[in-house]
Every structure is written in structure tokens, then in C-alpha cells.
DOKOL-984211 format. One line per 5 residues: number of its first residue (from 0); for each residue y, x, z of N, C-alpha, C. Coordinates in steps of 0.05 Angstrom, whole numbers, plus 32768, in hexadecimal, padded with zeros to 4 digits. Atoms other than C-alpha are relative to their C-alpha. Example, Ala and Ser with C-alpha at 12.3 -4.5 7.8 and 13.67 -1.06 7.14 Angstrom:
BEGIN
0	7FE8,8012,8000,7FA6,80F6,809C,8018,8012,8000; 7FE8,7FF0,7FFF,7FEB,8111,808F,8016,7FF1,800E .
This chain:
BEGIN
0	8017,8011,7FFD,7CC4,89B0,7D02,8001,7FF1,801B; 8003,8006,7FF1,7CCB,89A8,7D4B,8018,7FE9,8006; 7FE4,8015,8007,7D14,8985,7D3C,7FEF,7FE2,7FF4; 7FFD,800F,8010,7CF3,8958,7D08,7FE7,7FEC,800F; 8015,8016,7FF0,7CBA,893B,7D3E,800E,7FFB,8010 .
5	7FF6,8010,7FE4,7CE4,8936,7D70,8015,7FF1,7FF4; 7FF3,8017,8007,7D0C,8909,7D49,7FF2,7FE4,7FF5; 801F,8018,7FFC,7CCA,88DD,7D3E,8005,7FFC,8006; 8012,800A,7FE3,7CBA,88DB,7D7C,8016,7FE6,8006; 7FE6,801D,7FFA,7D08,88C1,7D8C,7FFD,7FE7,7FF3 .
10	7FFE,801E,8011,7D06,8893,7D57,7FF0,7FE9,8004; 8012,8010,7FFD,7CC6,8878,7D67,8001,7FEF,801E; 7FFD,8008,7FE8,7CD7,886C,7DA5,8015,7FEE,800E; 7FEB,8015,8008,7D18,8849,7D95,7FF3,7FEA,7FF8; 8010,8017,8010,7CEA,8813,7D6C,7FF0,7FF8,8013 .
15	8019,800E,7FE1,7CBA,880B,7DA8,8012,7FFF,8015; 7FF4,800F,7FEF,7CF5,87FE,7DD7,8014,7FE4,7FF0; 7FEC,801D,8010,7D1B,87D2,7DA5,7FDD,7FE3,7FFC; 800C,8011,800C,7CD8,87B1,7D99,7FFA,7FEE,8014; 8000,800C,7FE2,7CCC,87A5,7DE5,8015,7FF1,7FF9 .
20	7FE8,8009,7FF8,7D11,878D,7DF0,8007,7FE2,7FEE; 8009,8017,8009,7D02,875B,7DB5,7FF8,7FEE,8006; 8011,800A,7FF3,7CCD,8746,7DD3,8003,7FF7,801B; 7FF7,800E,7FEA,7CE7,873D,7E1A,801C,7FEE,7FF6; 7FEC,8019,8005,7D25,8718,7DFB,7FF9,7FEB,7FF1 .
25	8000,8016,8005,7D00,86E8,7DD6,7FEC,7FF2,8011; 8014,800C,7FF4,7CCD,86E0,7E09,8012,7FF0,8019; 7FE8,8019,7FE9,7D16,86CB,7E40,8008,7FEE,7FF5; 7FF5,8010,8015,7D26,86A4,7E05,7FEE,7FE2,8005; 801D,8011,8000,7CE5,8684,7E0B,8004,7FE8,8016 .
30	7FFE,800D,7FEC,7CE9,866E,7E50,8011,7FF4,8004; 7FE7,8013,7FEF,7D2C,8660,7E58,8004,7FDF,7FF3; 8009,801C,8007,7D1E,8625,7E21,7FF9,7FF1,800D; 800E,800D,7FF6,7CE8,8617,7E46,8008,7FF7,801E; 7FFF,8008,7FE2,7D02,8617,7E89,8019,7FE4,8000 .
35	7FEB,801E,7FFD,7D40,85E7,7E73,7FEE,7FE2,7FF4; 8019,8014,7FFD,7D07,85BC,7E60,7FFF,7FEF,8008; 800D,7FFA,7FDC,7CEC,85BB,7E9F,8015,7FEF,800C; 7FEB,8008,7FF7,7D30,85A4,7EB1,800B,7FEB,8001; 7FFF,801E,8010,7D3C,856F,7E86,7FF0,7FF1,800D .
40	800C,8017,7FF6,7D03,8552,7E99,8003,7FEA,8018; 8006,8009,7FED,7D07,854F,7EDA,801B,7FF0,8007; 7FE5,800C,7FFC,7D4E,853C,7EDD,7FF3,7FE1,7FEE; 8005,8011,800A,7D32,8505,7EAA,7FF4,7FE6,8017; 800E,800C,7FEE,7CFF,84F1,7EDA,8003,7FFC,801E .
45	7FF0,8000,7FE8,7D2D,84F7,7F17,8014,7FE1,7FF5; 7FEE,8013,800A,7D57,84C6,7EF4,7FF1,7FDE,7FF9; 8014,8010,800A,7D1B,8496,7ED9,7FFE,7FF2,8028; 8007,800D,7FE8,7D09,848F,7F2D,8015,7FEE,8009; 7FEA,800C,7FFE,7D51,8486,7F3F,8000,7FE4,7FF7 .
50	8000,8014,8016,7D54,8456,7F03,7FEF,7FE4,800C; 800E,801B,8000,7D19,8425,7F1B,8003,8005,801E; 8002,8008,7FE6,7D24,842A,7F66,801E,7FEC,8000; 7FE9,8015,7FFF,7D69,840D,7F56,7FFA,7FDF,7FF8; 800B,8021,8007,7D4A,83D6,7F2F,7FF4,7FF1,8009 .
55	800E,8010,7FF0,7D21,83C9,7F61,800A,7FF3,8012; 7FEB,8002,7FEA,7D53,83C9,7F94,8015,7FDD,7FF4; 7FF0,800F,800D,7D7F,8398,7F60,7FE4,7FE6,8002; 8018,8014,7FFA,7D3E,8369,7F61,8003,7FEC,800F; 800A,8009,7FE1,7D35,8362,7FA2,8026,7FF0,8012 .
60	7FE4,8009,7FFD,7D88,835A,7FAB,8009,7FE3,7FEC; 7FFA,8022,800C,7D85,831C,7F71,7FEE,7FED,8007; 8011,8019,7FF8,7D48,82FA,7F8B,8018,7FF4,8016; 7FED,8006,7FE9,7D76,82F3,7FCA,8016,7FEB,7FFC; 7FDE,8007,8010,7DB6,82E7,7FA5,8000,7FE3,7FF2 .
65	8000,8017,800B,7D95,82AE,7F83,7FF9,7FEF,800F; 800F,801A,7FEB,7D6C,828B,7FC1,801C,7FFB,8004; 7FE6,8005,7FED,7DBC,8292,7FDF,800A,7FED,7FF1; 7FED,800F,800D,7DD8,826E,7FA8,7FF8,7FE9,7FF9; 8011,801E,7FFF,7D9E,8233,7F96,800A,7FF2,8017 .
70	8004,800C,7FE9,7DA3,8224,7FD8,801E,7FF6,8011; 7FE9,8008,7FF8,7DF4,8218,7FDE,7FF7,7FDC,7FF7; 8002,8015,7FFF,7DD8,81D2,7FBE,7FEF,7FEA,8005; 801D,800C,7FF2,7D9E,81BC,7FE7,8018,7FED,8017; 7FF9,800F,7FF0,7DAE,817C,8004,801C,7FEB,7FFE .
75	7FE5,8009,800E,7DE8,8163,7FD9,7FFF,7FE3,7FFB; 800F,8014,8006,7DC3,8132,7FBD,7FE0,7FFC,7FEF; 801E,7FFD,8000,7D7C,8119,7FA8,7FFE,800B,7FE5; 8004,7FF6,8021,7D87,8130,7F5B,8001,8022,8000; 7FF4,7FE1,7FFB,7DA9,8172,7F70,7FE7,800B,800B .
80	8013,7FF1,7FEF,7D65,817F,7FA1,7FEB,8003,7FE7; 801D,8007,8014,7D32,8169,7F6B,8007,801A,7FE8; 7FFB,7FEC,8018,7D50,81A0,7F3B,7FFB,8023,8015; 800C,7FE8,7FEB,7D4F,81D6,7F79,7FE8,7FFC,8006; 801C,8001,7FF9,7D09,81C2,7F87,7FF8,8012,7FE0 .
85	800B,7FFF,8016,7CFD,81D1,7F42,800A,8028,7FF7; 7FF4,7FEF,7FFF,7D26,8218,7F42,7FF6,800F,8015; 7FFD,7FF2,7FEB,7D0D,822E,7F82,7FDF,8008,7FF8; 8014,7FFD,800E,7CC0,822B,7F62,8003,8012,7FF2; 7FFC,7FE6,8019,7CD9,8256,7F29,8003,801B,8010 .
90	7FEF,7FE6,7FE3,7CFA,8286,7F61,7FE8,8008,8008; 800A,7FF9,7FE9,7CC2,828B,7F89,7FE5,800E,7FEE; 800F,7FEA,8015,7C91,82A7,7F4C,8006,8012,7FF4; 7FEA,7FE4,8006,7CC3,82D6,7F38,7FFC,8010,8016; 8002,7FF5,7FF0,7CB7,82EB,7F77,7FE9,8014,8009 .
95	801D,7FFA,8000,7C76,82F0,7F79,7FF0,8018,7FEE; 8008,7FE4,801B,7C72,8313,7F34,800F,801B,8008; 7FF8,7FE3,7FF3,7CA2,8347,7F56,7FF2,800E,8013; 8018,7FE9,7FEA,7C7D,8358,7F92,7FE4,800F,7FF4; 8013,7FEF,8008,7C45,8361,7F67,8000,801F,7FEB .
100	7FF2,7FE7,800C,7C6C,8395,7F3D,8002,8018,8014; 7FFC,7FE6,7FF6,7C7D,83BC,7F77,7FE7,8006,800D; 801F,7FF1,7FFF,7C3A,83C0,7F93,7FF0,800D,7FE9; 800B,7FF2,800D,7C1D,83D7,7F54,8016,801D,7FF7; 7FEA,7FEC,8007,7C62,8404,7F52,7FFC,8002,7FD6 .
105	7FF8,8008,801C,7C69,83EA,7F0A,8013,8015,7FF0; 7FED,7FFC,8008,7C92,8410,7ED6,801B,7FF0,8001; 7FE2,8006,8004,7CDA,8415,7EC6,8008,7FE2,7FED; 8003,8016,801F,7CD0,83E9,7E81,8002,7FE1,800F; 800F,800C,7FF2,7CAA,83B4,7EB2,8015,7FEE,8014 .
110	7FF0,8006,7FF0,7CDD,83AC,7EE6,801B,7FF3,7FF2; 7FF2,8004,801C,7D12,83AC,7EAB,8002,7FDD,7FF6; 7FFC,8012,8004,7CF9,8376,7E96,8001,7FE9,8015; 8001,800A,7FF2,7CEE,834D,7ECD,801D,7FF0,8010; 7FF0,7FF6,7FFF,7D2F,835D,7EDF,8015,7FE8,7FEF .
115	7FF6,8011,8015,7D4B,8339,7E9D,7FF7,7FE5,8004; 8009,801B,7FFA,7D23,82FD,7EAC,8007,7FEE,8012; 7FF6,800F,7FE4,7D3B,82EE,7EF7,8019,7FF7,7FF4; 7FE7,800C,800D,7D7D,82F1,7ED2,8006,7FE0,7FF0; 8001,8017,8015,7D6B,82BD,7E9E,7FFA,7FE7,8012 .
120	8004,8015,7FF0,7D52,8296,7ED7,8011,7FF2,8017; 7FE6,8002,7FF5,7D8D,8299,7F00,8017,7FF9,7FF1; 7FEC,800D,8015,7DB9,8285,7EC7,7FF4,7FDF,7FFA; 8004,8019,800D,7D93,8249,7EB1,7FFA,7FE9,801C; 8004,8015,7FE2,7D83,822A,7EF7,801A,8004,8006 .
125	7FDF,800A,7FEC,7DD4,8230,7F14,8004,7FEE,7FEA; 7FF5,8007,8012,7DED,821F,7ED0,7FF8,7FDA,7FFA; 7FFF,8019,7FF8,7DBD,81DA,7ED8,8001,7FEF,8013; 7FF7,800D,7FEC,7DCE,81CF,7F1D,8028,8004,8006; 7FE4,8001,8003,7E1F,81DC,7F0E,7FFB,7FE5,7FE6 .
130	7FFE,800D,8015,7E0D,81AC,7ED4,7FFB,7FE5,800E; 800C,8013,7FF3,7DEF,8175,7F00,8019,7FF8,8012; 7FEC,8001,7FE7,7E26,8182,7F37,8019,7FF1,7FE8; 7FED,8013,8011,7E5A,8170,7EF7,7FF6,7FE7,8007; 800A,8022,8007,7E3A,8130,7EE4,7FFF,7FF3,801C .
135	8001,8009,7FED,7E2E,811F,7F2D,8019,7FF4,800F; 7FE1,8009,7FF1,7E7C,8125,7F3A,8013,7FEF,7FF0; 7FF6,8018,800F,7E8D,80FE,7EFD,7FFC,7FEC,8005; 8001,8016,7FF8,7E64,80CE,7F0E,800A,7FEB,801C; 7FEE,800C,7FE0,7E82,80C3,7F5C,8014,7FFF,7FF5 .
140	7FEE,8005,800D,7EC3,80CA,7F37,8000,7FE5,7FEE; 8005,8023,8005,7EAB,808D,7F10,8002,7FEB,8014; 800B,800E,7FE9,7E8E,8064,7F4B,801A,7FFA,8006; 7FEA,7FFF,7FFC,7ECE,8075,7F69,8019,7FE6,7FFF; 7FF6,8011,800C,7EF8,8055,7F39,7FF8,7FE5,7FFF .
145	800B,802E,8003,7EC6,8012,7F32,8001,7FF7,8019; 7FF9,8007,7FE3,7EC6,8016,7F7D,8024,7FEE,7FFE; 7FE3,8002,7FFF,7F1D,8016,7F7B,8003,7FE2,7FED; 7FFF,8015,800B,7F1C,7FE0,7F3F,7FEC,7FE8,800F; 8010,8013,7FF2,7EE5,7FB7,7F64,8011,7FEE,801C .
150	7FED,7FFE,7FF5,7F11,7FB9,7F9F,801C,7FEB,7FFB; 7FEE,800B,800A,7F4A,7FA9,7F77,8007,7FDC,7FFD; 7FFE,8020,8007,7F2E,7F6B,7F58,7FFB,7FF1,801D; 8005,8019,7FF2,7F1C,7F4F,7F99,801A,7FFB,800A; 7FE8,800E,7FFC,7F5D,7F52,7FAB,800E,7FED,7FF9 .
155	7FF0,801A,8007,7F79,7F2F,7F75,7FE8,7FEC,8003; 800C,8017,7FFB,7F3B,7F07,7F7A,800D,7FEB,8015; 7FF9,8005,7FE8,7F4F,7EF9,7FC2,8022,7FEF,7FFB; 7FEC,800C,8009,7F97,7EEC,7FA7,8001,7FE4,7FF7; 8002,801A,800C,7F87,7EBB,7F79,7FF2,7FE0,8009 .
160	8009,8015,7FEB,7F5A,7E94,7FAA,8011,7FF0,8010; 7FE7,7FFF,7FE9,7F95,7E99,7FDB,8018,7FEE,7FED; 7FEF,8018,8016,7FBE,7E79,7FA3,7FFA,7FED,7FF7; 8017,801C,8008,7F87,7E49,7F8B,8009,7FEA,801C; 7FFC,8011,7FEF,7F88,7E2D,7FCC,800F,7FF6,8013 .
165	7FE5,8008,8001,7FD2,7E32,7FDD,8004,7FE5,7FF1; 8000,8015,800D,7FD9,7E04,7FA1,7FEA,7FE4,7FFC; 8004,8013,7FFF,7FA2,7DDA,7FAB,8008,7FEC,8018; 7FF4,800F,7FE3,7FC0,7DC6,7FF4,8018,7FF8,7FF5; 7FE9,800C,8006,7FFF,7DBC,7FD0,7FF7,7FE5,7FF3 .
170	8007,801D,800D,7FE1,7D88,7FA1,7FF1,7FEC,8013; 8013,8017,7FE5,7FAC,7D70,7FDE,801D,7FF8,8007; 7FED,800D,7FF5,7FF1,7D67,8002,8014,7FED,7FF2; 7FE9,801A,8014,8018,7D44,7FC0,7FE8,7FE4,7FF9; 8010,801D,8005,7FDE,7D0F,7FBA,8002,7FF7,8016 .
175	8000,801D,7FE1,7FE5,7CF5,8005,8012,7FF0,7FFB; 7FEE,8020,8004,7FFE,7CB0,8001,8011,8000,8019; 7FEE,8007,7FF2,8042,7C9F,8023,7FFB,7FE8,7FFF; 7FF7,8026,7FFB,804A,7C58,8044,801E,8004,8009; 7FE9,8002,7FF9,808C,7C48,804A,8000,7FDA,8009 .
180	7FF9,8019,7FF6,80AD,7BFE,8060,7FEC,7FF9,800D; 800F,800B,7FEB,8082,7BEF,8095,800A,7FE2,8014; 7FF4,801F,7FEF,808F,7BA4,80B6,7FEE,7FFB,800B; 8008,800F,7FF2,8072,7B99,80F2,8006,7FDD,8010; 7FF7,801B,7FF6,8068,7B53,8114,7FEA,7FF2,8012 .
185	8018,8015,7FF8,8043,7B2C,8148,7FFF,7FE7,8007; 8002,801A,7FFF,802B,7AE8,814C,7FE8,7FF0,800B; 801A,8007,7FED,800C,7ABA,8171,7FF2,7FE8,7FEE; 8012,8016,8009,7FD6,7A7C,8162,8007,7FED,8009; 7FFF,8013,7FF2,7FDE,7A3C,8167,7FE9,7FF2,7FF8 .
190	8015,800C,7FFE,7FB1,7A04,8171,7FFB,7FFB,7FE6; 8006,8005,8017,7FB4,79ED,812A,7FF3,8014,7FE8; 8008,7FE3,8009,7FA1,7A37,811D,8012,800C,7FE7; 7FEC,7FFC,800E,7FE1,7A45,80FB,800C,801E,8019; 7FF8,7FEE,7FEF,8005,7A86,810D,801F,7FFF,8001 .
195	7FD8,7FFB,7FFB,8055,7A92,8126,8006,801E,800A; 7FF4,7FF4,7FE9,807B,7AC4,8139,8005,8006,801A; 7FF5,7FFF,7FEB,807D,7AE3,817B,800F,8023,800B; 7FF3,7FE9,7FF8,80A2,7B1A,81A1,7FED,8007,801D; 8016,8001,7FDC,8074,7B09,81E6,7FE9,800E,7FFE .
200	801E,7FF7,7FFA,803D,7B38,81F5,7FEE,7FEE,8009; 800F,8013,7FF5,801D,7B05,821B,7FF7,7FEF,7FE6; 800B,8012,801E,801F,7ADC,81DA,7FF7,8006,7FEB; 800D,7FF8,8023,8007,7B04,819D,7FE6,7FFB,8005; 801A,8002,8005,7FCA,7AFA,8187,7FF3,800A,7FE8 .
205	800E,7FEA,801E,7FCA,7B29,8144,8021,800D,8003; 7FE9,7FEF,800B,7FF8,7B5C,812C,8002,8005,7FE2; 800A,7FFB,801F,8008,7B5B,80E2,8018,801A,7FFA; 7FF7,7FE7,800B,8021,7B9E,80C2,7FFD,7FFB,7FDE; 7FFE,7FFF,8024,8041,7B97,8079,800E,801E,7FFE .
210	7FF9,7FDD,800B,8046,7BDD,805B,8002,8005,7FDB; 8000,7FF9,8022,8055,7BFA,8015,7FF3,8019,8001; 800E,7FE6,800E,802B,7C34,7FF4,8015,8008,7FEE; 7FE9,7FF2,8014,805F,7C63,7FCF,7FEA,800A,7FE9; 800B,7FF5,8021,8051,7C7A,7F82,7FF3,801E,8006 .
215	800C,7FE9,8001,8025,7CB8,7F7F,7FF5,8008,7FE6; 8011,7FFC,801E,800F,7CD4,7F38,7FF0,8017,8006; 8019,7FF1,7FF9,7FEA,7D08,7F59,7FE9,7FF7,800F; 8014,800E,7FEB,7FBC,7CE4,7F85,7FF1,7FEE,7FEC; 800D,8005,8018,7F7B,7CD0,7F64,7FFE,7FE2,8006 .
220	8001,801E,7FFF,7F7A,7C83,7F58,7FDF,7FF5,800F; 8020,8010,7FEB,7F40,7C51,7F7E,800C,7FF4,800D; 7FFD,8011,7FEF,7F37,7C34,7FB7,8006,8011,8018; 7FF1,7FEB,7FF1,7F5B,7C51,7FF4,7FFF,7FEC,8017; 800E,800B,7FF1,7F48,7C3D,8037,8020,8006,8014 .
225	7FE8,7FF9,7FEA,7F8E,7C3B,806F,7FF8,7FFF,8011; 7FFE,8002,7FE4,7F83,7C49,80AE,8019,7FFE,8017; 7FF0,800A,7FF6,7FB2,7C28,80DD,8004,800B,8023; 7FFD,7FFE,7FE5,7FBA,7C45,8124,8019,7FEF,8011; 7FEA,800C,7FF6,7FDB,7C17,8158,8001,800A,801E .
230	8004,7FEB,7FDF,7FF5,7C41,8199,8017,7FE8,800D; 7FF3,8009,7FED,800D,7C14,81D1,8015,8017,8002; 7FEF,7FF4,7FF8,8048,7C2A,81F9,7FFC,8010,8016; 8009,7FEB,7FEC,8019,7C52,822B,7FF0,8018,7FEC; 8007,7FEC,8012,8005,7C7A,81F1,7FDC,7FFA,7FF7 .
235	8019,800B,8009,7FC0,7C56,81E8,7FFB,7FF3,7FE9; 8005,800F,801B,7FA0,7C43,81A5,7FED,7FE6,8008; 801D,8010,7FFD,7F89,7C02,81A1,7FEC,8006,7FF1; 8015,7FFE,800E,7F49,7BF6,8191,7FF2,7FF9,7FE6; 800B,800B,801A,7F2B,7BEE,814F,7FE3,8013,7FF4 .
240	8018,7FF2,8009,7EFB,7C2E,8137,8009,801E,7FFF; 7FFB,7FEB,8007,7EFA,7C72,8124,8000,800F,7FE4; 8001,7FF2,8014,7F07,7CA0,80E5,8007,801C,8000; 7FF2,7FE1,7FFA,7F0C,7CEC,80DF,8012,800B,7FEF; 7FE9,7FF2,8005,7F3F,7D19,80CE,7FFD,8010,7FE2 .
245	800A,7FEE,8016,7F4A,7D44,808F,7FE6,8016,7FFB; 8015,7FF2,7FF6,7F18,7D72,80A4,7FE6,7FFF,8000; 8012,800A,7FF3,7EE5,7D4C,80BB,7FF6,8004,8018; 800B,7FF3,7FE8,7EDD,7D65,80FB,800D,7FEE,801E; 7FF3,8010,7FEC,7F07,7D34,8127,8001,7FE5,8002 .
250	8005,8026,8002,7EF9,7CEB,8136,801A,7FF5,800A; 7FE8,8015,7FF5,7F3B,7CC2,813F,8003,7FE5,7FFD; 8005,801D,8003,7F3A,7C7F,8157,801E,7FF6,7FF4; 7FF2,8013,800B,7F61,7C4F,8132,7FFF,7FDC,8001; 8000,801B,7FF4,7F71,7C03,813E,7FFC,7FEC,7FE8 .
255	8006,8012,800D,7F6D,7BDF,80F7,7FFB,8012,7FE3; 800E,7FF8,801B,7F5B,7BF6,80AC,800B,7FEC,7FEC; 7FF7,800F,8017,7F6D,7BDD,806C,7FFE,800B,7FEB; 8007,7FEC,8019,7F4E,7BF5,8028,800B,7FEF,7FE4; 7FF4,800E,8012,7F7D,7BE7,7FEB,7FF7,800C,7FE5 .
260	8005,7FF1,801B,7F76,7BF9,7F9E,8014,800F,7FF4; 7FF1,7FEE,800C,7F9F,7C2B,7F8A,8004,8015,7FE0; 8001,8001,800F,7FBB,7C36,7F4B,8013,8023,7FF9; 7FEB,7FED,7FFB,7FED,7C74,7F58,801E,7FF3,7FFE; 7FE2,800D,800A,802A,7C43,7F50,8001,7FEF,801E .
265	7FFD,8006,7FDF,8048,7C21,7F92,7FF1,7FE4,7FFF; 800C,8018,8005,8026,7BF2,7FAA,8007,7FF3,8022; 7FFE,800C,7FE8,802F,7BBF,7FE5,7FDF,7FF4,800E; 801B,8006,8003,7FFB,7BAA,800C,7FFE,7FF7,802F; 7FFE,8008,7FE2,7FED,7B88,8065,7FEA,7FFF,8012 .
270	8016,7FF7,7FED,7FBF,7B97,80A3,8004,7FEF,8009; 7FFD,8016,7FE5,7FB1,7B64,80D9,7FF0,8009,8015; 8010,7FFA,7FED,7F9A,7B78,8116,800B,7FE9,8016; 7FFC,800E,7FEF,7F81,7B49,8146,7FFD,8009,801F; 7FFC,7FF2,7FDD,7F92,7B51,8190,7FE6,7FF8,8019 .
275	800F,800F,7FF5,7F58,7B24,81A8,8006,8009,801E; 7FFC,8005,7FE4,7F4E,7B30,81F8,800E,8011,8010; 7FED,7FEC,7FEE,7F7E,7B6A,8205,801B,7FF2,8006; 7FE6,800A,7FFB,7FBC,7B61,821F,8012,8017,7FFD; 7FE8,7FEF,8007,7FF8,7B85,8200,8010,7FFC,8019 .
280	7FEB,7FF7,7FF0,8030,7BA9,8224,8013,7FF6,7FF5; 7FE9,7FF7,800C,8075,7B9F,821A,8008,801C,7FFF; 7FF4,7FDF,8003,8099,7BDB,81FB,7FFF,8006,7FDF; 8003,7FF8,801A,8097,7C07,81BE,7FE4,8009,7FF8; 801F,8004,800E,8059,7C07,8191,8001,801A,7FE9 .
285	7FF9,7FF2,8010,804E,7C42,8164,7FED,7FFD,7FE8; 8010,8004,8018,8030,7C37,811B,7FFE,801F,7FF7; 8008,7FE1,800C,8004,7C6D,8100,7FF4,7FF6,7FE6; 8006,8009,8025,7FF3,7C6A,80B1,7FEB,801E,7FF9; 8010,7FE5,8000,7FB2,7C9D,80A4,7FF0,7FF6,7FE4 .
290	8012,800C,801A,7F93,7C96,8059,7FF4,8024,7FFB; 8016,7FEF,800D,7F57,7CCC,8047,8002,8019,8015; 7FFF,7FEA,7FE7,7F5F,7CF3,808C,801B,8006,8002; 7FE2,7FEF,7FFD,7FB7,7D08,807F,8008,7FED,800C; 7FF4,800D,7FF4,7FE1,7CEA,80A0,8019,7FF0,7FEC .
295	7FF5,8008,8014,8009,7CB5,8074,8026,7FF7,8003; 7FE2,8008,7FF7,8049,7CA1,80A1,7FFA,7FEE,801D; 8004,8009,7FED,8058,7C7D,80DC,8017,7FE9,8008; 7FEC,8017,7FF8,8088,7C40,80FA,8001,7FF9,8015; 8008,800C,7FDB,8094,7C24,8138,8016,7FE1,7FFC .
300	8000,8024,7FF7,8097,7BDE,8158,8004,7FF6,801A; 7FF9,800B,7FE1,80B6,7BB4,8196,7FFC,7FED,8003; 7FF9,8012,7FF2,809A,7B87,81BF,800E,8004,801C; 7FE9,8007,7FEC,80C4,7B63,81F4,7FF7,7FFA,801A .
């Protein structure tokens, strides 16, 4: 009997330590769930702070990142500014909406997005000031070119002027009339008012000058006016008048005139100049021939 309780007792007492032992192993069971939990979490929420201080940090590093880079094209030109004026507005409420995030210490979500947005805004403002900067350098690249061709043409402009008026001096110079055969002669008066031959300075009393006009088919037909210069042998023009030079800018006296009709074909044709109260030199006389300011030819003459 005393065998068969005290094997109760054992037994019962095996069941009430196994039942404990249950009981404390599902109750470490319990906790240790609970404690890796605990763990999780916090590691979660160690990671969550981490997480938005970086983004904040990344924020505050692209606001930056983007004033640095708007601002490589301030001052380029007036199209380039008007689009950073317009970019730097956007910028500066982004900004604004951030600071107010971190003063209210905003969630993760919050920042997140914000985050995504500066992005979007930093993409679409370079992307239309790299787009502007193209077009801007095509267009100088244009300019350029119309500049270089502009250029160009005035050159040949310049050329062709330079040739224009090469060839019109050639033709101005193939219409001046040549005189050729020039016959001088002087003569005196007599009472019957008939004229003779003389060789005597003392005795002339006119000078007649027979001249030929050579053929010209360039020279425009009319009436054509000779101017006759007569230079003593001290180099003095007598007197008669003045006419100017091709130019117009130079008055040269001349001693007689003679305006013939000209047809472009040769023509002959005679001056008289009277000597009235001077008194000729002996010596050589030099004939000057001047029609429309050029100079037409020249001859010379001896009195004795």
C-alpha cells in the first residue's frame, strides 16, 4: 500500500513538474515572439528615421544642386533669363513648401513625394533651358552664315562695281575725240580787210587752226564744243575764257572754242583766234585740243 502511494505521489508530481515546465516553455516561447517583435519594430522604425532624415538631407542637397545649375545660364541672353526667371519662381516654392515640411516634421510618404516633384522640376526646367540654348546656337550658327554670305556678296558686290567702273572708264576713255592734222597759220589784215599770210609776230592779227576730228563709234553723237588752248613760248595761255576739267573741279583757261556737229565719223572742221592788242612772241607755240573736259591732242607752231 505504502509502495502503491508513493508511486502517486511520484507520478503526480512528475505531471505537476512536466506541467510547470510546459507552462514556463510556452510562456519563453511567448516572449521571445514577442520580444523579436519588439525588435522588428524598432529596427523598422530606426530605419523609417534614417530613411526620412536622408530625404531630407537629399532635399535640401537638390534644391542647391538645381539653384547651381539654373543659374550656369543667367545672363546668356535675354530669352535664356526670361525662362530662368520663370524656373527660379518654381524653385523658390518648392522651397518654401519644403521648409514648411520640415517644420511641421512631415512624414516619410510627404517628403517622398516632394522629393519626386523637385525631380520633375529639375528635369523639365534644364531640359527647356538646354532646349532654348540649342535653338539659340542654331540660330547664331545661322546669322553667322548670312553674316559670311552678306559679307561675301559685298565683295563681289564691291567687285563688280570695281569692274563696272573699270569698264565704264574704258568706254568714257574710247569716246574721247582725237584731233589729228592740225595746221596752224598766222595772218595779218590789210586795209582792204583781206587776210595773208604771215610768219611776223609783230604782224598777225588772227591765228587760224585747221584740225580734223577722228571717227569714234563710241562717242555719243551732237554737238561738241573744242576747246583750243594757245600757250605762248613763255608758257602763257592766251587769253580767251575758261572751261573745267573732267571732274569738274578745275577751271582751265583756254584761248579760242569751237562747237562742231558730230556725227561719230571724221570730220574736219577751223578756229580763229584773234590776236587783237597783244603782242606775240617769237618762238614755239603749243596747241592744246580739250573736248568735254579730256584732253583731245596737241600740236605745235613757229613764229619767226
Amino acid at each position: 500500500m505504502k509502495t502503491e502511494e508513493n508511486n502517486k505521489t511520484r507520478l503526480t508530481a512528475l505531471v505537476a513538474t512536466g506541467v510547470l515546465g510546459l507552462f514556463f516553455l510556452g510562456s519563453s516561447a511567448f516572449l521571445y515572439v514577442d520580444n523579436n517583435d519588439l525588435k522588428e519594430e524598432n529596427r523598422i522604425a530606426t530605419e523609417q528615421v534614417e530613411t526620412l532624415s536622408s530625404v531630407k538631407e537629399q532635399l535640401q542637397a537638390e534644391l542647391k544642386e538645381i539653384d547651381a545649375e539654373l543659374s550656369k545660364y543667367k545672363g546668356k541672353n535675354e530669352e535664356l533669363d526670361n525662362l530662368l526667371k520663370g524656373a527660379q519662381r518654381d524653385l523658390q516654392e518648392r522651397k518654401k513648401k519644403i521648409n514648411k515640411l520640415l517644420k511641421q516634421n512631415a512624414s516619410l510618404e510627404k517628403f517622398k513625394k516632394e522629393a519626386k516633384a523637385l525631380r520633375k522640376l529639375k528635369e523639365t526646367h534644364l531640359t527647356k533651358m538646354k532646349d532654348m540654348e540649342q535653338k539659340l546656337a542654331m540660330l547664331s550658327e545661322e546669322n553667322n552664315d548670312l553674316k559670311e554670305d552678306k559679307e561675301r556678296l559685298q565683295v563681289e558686290l564691291q567687285t563688280l562695281s570695281n569692274n563696272y567702273m573699270v569698264l565704264e572708264r574704258k568706254v568714257e576713255i574710247a569716246s574721247i575725240l582725237k584731233v589729228d592734222n592740225v595746221l596752224a597759220a598766222t595772218e595779218k589784215k590789210a586795209k582792204n580787210g583781206k587776210y595773208s599770210k604771215t610768219n611776223s609776230p609783230k604782224k598777225a592779227d588772227r591765228l587760224t587752226i585747221d584740225f580734223e576730228l577722228s571717227e569714234n563709234r563710241v562717242a555719243d553723237k551732237g554737238e561738241k564744243t573744242i576747246y583750243i588752248r594757245i600757250i605762248d613760248p613763255s608758257g602763257k595761255v592766251l587769253q580767251g575764257g575758261t572751261f573745267t576739267n573732267e571732274d569738274g573741279n578745275i577751271e582751265i583757261p583756254y584761248s579760242v572754242q569751237k562747237v562742231v556737229n558730230y556725227d561719230n565719223d571724221k570730220i574736219k572742221s577751223n578756229a580763229v583766234y584773234e590776236v587783237g592788242n597783244q603782242d606775240l612772241k617769237a618762238g614755239e607755240y603749243t596747241l592744246e585740243f580739250y573736248c568735254e573736259g579730256h584732253f583731245c591732242g596737241a600740236s605745235k607752231y613757229k613764229l619767226k
